[in-house]
C-alpha positions as CSV (number, residue, x, y, z in Angstrom):
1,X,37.4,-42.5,15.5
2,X,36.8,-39.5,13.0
3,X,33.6,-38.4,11.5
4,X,32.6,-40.0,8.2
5,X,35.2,-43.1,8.7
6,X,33.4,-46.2,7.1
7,X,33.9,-49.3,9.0
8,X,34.0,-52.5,7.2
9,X,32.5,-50.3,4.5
10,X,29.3,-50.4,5.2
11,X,29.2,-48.0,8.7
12,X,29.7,-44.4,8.4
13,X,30.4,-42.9,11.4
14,X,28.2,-40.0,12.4
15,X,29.1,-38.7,15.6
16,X,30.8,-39.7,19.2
17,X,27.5,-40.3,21.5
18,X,28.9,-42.2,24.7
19,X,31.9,-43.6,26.6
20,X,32.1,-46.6,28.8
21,X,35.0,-48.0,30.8
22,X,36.1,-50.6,27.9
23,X,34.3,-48.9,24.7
24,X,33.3,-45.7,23.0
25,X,29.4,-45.2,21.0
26,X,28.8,-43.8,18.1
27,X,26.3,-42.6,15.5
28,X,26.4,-43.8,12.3
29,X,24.5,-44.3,8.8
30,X,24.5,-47.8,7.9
31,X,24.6,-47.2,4.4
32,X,23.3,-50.8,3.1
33,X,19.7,-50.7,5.1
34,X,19.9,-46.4,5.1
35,X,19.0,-46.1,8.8
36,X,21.0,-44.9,11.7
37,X,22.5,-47.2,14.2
38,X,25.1,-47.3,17.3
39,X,28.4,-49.1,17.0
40,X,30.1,-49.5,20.3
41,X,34.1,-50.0,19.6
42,X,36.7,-51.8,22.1
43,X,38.6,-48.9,22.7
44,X,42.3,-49.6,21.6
45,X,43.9,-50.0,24.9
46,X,41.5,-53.0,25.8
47,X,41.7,-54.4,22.2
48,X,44.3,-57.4,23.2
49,X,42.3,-57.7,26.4
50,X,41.2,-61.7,26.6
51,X,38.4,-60.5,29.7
52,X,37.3,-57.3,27.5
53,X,36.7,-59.3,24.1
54,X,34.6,-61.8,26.3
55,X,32.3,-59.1,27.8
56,X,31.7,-57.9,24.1
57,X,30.7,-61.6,22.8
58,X,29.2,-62.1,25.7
59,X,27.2,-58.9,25.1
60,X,26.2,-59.7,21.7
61,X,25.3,-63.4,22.6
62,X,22.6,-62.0,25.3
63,X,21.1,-59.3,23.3
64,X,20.6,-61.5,20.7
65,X,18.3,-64.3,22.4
66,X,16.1,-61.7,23.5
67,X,13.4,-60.2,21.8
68,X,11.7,-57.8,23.4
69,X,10.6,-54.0,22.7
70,X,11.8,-52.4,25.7
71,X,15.6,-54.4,25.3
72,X,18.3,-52.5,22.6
73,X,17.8,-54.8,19.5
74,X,21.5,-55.8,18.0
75,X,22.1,-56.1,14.7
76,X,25.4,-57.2,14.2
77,X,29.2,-58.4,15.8
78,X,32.3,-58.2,13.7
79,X,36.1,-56.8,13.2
80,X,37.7,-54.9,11.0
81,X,41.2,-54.1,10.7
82,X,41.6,-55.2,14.3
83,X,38.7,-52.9,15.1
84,X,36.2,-54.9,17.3
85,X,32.4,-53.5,17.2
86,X,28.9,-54.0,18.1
87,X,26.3,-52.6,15.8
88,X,23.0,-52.1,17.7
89,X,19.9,-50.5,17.6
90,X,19.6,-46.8,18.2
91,X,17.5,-44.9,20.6
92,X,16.9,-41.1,19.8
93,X,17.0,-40.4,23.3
94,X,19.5,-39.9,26.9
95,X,19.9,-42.3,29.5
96,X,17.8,-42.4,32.4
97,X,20.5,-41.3,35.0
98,X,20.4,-37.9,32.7
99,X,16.3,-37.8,32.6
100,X,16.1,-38.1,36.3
101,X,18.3,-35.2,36.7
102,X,16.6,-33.1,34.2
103,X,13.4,-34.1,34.6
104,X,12.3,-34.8,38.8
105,X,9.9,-34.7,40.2
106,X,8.5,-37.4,37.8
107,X,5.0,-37.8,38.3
108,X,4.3,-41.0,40.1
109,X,1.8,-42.4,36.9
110,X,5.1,-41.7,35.0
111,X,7.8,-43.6,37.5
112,X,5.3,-46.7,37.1
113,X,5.6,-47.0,33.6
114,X,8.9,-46.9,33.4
115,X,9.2,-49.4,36.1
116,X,6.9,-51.6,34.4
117,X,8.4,-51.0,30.7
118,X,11.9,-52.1,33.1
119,X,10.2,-55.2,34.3
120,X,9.1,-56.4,31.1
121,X,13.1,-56.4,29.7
122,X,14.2,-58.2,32.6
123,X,11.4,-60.3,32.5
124,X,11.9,-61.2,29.0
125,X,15.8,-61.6,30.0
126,X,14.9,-63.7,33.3
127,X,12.9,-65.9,31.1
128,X,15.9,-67.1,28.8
129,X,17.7,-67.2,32.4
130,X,20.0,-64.8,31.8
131,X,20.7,-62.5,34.9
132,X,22.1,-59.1,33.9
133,X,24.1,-58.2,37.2
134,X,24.5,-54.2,36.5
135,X,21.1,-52.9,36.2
136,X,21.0,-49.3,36.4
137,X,20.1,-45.8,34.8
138,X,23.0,-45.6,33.2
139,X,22.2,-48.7,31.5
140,X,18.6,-47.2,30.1
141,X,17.7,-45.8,27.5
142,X,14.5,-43.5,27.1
143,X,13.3,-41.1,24.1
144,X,11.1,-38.3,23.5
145,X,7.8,-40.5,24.2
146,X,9.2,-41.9,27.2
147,X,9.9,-45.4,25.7
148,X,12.3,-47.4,28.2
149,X,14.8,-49.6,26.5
150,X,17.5,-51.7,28.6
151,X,21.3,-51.9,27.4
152,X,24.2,-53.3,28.5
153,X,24.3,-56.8,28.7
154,X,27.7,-57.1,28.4
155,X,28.4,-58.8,32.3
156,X,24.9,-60.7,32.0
157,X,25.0,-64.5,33.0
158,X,23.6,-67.5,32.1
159,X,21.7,-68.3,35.6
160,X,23.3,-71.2,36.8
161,X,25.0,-72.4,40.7
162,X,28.0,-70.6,38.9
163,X,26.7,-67.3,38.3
164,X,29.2,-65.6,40.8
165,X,30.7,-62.5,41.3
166,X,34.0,-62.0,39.8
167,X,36.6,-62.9,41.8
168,X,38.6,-60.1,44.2
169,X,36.5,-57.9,41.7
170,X,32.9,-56.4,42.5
171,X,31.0,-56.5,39.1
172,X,28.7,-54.1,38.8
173,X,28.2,-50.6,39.8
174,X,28.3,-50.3,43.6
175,X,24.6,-48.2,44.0
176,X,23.0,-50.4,42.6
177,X,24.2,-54.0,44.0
178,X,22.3,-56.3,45.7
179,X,23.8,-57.4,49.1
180,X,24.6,-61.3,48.3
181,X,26.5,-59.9,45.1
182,X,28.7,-57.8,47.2
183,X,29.6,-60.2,49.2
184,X,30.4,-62.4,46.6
185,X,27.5,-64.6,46.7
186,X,25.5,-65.9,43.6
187,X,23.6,-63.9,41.5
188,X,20.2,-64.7,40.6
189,X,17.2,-63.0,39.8
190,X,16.6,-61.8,43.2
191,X,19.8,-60.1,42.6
192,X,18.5,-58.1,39.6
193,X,14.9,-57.1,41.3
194,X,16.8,-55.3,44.3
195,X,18.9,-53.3,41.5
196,X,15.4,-52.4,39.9
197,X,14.4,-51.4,43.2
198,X,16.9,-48.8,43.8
199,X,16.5,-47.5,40.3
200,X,12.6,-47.3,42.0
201,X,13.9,-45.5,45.0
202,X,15.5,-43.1,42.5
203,X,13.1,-42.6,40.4
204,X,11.1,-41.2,43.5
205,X,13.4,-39.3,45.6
206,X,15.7,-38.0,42.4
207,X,19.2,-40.0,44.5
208,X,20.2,-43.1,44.9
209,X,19.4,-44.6,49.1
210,X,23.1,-45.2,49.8
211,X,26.2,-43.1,49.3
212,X,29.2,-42.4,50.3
213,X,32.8,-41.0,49.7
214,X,34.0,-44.6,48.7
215,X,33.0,-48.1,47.4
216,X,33.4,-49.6,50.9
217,X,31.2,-47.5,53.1
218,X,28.3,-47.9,50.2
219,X,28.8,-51.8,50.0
220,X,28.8,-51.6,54.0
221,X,25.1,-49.6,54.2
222,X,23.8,-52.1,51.2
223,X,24.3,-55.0,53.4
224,X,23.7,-53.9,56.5
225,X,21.8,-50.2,56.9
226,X,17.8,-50.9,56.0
227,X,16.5,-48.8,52.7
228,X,15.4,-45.0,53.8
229,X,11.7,-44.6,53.4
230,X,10.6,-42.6,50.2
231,X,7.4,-41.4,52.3
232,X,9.6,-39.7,54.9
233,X,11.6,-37.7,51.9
234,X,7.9,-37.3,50.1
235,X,4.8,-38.1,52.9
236,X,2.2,-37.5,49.4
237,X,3.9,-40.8,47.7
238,X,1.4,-43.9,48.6
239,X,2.4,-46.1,50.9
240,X,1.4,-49.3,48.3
241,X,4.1,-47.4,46.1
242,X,6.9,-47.7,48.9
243,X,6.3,-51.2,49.5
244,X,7.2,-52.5,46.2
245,X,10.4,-49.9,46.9
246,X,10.6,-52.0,50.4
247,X,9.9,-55.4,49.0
248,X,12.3,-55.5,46.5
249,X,15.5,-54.2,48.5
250,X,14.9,-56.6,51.5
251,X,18.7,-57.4,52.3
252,X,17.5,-61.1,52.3
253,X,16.8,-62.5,48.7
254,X,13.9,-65.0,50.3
255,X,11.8,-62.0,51.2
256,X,11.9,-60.0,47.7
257,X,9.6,-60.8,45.0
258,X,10.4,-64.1,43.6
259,X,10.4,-62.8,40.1
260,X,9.6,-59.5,38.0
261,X,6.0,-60.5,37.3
262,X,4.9,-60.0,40.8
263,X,6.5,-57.2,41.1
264,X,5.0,-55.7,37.8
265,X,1.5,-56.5,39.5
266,X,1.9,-54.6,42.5
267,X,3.4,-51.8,40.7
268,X,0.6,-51.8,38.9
269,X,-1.8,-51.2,41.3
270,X,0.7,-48.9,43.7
271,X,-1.5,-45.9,42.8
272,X,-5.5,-47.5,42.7
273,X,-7.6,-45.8,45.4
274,X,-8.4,-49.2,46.7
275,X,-4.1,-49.4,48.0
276,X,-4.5,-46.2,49.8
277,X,-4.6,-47.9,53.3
278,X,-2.1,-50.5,52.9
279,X,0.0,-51.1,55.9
280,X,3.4,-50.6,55.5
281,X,5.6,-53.5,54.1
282,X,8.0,-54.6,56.9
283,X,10.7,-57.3,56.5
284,X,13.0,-59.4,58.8
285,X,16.0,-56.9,58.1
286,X,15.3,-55.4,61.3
287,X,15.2,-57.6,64.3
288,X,15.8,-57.6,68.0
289,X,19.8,-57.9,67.5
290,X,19.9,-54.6,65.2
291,X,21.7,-52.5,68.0
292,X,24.8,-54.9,67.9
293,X,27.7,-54.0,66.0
294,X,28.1,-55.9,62.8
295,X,30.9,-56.6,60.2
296,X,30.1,-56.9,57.1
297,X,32.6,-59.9,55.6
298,X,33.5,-57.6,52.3
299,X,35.7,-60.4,51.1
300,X,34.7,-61.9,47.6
301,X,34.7,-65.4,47.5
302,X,37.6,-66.6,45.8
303,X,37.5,-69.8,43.3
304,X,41.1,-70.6,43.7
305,X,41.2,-70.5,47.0
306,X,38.6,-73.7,48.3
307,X,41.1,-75.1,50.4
308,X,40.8,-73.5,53.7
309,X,43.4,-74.6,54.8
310,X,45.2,-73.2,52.0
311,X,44.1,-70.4,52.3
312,X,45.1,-70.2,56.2
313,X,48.2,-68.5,56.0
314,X,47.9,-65.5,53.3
315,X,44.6,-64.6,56.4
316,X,47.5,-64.6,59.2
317,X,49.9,-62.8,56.8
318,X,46.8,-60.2,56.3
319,X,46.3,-59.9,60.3
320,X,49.5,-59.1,61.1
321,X,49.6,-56.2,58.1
322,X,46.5,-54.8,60.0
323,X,48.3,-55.0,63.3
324,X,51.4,-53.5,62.4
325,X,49.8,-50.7,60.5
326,X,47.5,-49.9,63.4
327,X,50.3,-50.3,65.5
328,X,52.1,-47.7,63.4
329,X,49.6,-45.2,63.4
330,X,48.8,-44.8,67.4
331,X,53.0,-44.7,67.6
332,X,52.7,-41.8,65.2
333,X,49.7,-40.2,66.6
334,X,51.2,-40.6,70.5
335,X,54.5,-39.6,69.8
336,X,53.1,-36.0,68.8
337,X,51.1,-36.1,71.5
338,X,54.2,-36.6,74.3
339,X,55.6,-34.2,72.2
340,X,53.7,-31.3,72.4
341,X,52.8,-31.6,76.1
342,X,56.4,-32.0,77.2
343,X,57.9,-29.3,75.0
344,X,57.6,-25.5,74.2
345,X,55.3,-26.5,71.3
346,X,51.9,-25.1,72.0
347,X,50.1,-26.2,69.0
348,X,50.4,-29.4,66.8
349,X,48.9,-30.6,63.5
350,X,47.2,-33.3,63.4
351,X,46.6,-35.7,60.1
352,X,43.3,-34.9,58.5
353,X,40.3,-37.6,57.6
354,X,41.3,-37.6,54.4
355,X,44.9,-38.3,55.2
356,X,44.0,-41.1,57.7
357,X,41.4,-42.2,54.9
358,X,44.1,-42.4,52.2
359,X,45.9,-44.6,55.3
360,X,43.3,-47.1,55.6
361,X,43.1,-47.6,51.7
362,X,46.4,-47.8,51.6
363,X,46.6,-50.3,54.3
364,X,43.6,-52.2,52.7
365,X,45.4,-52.6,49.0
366,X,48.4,-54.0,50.8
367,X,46.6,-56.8,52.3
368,X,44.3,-57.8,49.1
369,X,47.4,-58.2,47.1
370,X,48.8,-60.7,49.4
371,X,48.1,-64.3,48.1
């Protein structure tokens, strides 16, 4: 969209500020109040998308029940011309994933505020039951005074024994997912706490605990690798400071706090004098049958499928895709092996990680598409 188009002709756009997966931001004057606001517009390729138009009302529905200073106020949901578009408040400011990087070290006094100006919005949001499912620094907003707002409310739920994850589809952003999400699990307002505390964990060390060159491995270390401590990357921060890091990214739900209030009071006094010999929070993540090997069932739950029975045969179809491929790959890698002992070749290429990587993914797409 060009500068100084008026939408519905009222909105003059401004400038282009941001880019999401379904939408662009921009700037603009709205020229009956004369202030500035942000219009997020369905981009045009997702404009006759049924799932994308949902997310948008469902965005606007959640933003507007709250009211809260520290959650992006919106002003207004229309269409024009077949141009969908959000009006909402707009912060003179970057995102937080952007301050981190230009800003860390943040002083600890500083990394509770935020974290308490954070618990506030999803208190406020928690209160109306509404789970937002994708917090992260993306989705916050600060300006020049360090004033935290939350955006992004466009997968939010109403918390109910429905509020799944979608189905074959991880919703949210994968460093910042609680455990039960990625396995497809309910999300509740556990859910949301272990996202805050990641964004914590970041806020501290300046990266996120768990990464990894794909989705998998990182949903894999989520569920089942324990959170690294922020004292052993910094021994100054105080050990009351990493507990509230510990408590709320305890791979079991039970154990984190039960909602963003509690953890707003230990936050709160994470840096008093009194804290400085607090024993070091320890959950029931790690027990006596840690040194097993585990597998982490990274299979969404799907709705269509209750039947197990039903469901029976698409599993025995995927097993023997697994075996065959497998099969298929220690031919391959054998057959050069033979071949290069008992022949005049003296040196033989093997496939690299990445090739055998692009293998597996392969292998892996070909066995979720078969229903």
């Amino acid at each position: 969209m060009n500068k100084a188009f008026i939408l519905n002709d009222r909105y003059e756009i401004i400038d282009h500020i941001g880019k999401g997966g379904m939408a662009d931001v921009y700037l603009a004057d709205d020229r009956y109040l004369n202030r500035k606001v942000a219009i997020k517009i369905l981009r045009l390729d997702f404009r006759s998308n049924t799932q994308a138009q949902k997310r948008f009302q469902q965005e606007a529905m959640a933003a507007s029940e709250l009211d809260n200073n520290h959650i992006v106020g919106m002003y207004d949901v229309d269409e024009d011309d077949g141009i969908q578009y959000l009006v909402m408040e707009f912060v003179d400011g970057q995102n937080l994933k952007q301050y981190i990087k230009e800003r860390f070290p943040i002083p600890y006094a500083e990394v509770v505020d935020i974290m308490e100006q954070l618990c506030s919005a999803v208190g406020e949001a928690h209160n109306h039951n509404i789970i937002h499912r994708d917090l992260k620094p993306q989705n916050v907003l600060i300006d020049e005074e360090k004033y935290v707002k939350i955006t992004d409310f466009g997968i939010s739920r109403a918390e109910s024994k429905n509020t799944m994850t979608q189905t074959r589809n991880i919703i949210g952003s994968i460093h910042y997912l609680s455990p039960e999400q990625i396995k497809g699990s309910m999300a509740t307002r556990q859910s949301d706490i272990y996202s805050l505390g990641i964004i914590l964990y970041e806020l501290l060390t300046g990266k996120v605990p768990f990464d990894g060159e794909s989705a998998i491995s990182i949903a894999i270390q989520h569920s089942q690798s324990p959170i690294p401590s922020v004292r052993e990357f910094d021994p100054r921060i105080p050990q009351a400071l990493e507990n509230v890091v510990l408590k709320a990214t305890t791979k079991d739900p039970n154990e984190r706090y039960q909602n963003v209030e509690d953890m707003m009071k230990e936050l709160d006094v994470s840096l008093d004098d009194a804290n400085a010999n607090v024993a070091k929070f320890i959950s029931n993540d790690i027990n006596e049958d840690d040194d097993e090997t585990k597998v982490m069932p990274f299979m969404p739950i799907n709705d269509e499928k209750k039947d197990n029975e039903k469901s029976a045969p698409a599993t025995k179809i995927k097993n023997v895709w697994i075996v065959i491929a497998l099969i298929a790959i220690l031919i391959i890698f054998f057959s050069g092996f033979f071949l290069a002992k008992n022949s005049k070749i003296h040196s033989l290429t093997i496939p690299n990680k990445d090739l055998i990587s692009n293998i597996e993914n392969v292998i892996i797409s070909k066995f979720n598409n078969i229903d």
